[in-house]
PADRENPA-507240 format. One record per atom (N, C-alpha, C): residue in three letters; chain; residue number from 1; x, y, z. Coordinates in pm, whole numbers, plus 50000, padded with zeros to 5 digits. Layout:
BEGIN
Ala_A_NUM_X_Y_Z;
...
//
This chain:
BEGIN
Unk_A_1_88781_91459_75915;
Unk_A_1_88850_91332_75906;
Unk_A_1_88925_91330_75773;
Unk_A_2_89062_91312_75778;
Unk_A_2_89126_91315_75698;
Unk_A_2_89229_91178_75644;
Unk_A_3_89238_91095_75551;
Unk_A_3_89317_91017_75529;
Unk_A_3_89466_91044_75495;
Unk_A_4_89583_91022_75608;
Unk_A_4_89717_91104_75556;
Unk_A_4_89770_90988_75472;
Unk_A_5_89787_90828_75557;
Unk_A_5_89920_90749_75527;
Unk_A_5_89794_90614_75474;
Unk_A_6_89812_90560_75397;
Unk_A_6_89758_90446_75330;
Unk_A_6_89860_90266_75355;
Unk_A_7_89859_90185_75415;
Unk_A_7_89895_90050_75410;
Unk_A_7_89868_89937_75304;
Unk_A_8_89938_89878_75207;
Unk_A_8_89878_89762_75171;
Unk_A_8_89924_89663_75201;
Unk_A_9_89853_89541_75162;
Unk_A_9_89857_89423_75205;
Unk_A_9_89995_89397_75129;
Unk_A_10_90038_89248_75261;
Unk_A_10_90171_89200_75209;
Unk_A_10_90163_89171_75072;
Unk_A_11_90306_89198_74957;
Unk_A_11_90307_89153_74866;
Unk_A_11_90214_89235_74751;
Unk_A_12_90163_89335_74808;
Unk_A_12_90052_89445_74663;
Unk_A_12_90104_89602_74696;
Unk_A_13_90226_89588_74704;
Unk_A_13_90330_89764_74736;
Unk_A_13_90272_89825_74617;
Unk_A_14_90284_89776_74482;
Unk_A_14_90251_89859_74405;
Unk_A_14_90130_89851_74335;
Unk_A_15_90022_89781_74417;
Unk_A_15_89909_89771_74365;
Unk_A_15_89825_89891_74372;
Unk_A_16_89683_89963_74280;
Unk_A_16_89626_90024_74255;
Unk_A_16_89510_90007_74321;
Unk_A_17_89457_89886_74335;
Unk_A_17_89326_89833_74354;
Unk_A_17_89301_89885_74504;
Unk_A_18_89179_89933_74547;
Unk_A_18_89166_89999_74671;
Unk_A_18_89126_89844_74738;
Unk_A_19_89078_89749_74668;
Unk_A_19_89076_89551_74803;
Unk_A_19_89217_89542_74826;
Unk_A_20_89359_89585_74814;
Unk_A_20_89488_89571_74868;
Unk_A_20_89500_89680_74963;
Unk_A_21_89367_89752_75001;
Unk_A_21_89441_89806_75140;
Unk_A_21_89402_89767_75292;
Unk_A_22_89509_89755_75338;
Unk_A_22_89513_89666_75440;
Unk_A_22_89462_89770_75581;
Unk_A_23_89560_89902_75610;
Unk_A_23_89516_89991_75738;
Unk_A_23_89561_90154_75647;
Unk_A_24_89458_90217_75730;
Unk_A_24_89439_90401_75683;
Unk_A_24_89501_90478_75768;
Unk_A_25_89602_90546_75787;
Unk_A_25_89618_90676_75874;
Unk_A_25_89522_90758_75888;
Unk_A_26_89439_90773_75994;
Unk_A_26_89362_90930_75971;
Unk_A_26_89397_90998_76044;
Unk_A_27_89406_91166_75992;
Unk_A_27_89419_91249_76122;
Unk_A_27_89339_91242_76256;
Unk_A_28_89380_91223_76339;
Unk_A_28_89292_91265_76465;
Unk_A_28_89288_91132_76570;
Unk_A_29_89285_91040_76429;
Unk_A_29_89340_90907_76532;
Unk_A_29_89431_90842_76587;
Unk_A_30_89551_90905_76524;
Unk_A_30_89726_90923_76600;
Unk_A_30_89771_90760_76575;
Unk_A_31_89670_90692_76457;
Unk_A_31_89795_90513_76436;
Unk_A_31_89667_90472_76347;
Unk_A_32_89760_90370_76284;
Unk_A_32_89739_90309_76164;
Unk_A_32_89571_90218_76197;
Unk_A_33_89469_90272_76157;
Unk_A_33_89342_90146_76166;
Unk_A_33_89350_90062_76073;
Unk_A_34_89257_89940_76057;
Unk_A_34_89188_89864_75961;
Unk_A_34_89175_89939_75899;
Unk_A_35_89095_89923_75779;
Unk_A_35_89015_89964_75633;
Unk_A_35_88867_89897_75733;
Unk_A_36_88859_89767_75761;
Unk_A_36_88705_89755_75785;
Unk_A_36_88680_89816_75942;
Unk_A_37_88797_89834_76024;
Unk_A_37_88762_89967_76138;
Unk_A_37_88686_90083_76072;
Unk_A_38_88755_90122_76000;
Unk_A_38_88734_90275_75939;
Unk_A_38_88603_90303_75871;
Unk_A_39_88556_90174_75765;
Unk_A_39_88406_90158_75744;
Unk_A_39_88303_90172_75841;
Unk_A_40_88357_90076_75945;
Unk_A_40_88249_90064_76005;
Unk_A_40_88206_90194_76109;
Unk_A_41_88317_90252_76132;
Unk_A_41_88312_90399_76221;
Unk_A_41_88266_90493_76121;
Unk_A_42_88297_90491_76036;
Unk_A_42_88187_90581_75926;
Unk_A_42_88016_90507_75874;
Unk_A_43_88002_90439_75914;
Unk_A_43_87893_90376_75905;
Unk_A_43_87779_90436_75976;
Unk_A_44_87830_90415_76153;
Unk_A_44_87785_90446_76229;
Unk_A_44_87794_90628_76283;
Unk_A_45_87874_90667_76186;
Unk_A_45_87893_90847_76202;
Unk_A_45_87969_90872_76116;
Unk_A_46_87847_90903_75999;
Unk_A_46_87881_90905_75831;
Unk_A_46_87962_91121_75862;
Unk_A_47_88063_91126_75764;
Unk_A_47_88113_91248_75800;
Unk_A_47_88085_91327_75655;
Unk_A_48_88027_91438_75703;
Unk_A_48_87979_91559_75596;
Unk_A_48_88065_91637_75559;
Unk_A_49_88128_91682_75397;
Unk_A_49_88187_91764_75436;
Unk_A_49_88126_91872_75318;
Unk_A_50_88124_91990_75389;
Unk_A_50_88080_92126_75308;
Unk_A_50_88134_92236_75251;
Unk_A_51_88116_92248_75138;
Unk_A_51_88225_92343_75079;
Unk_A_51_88339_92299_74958;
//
């Protein structure tokens, strides 16, 4: 699982703060999710990575 494209909330384009993001690109999921989609699917199938 990979994060390509990042969204923020209206009005925080050039904000830093990771609470201005609004939806995540990940590979594999082919369109823009939530931020609290994406928690919660890692919640429930936390991803390992090795190496």
């Amino acid at each position: 699982m990979k994060a390509i494209k990042i969204k923020v909330k209206p009005g925080c384009k050039d904000s830093k703060c990771t609470w201005e993001i609004d939806s995540i690109y990940i590979d594999g999921f082919y369109s823009y999710k939530k931020k609290e989609e994406v928690y919660d699917y890692l919640v429930k199938k936390p991803v390992f990575h090795s190496g």
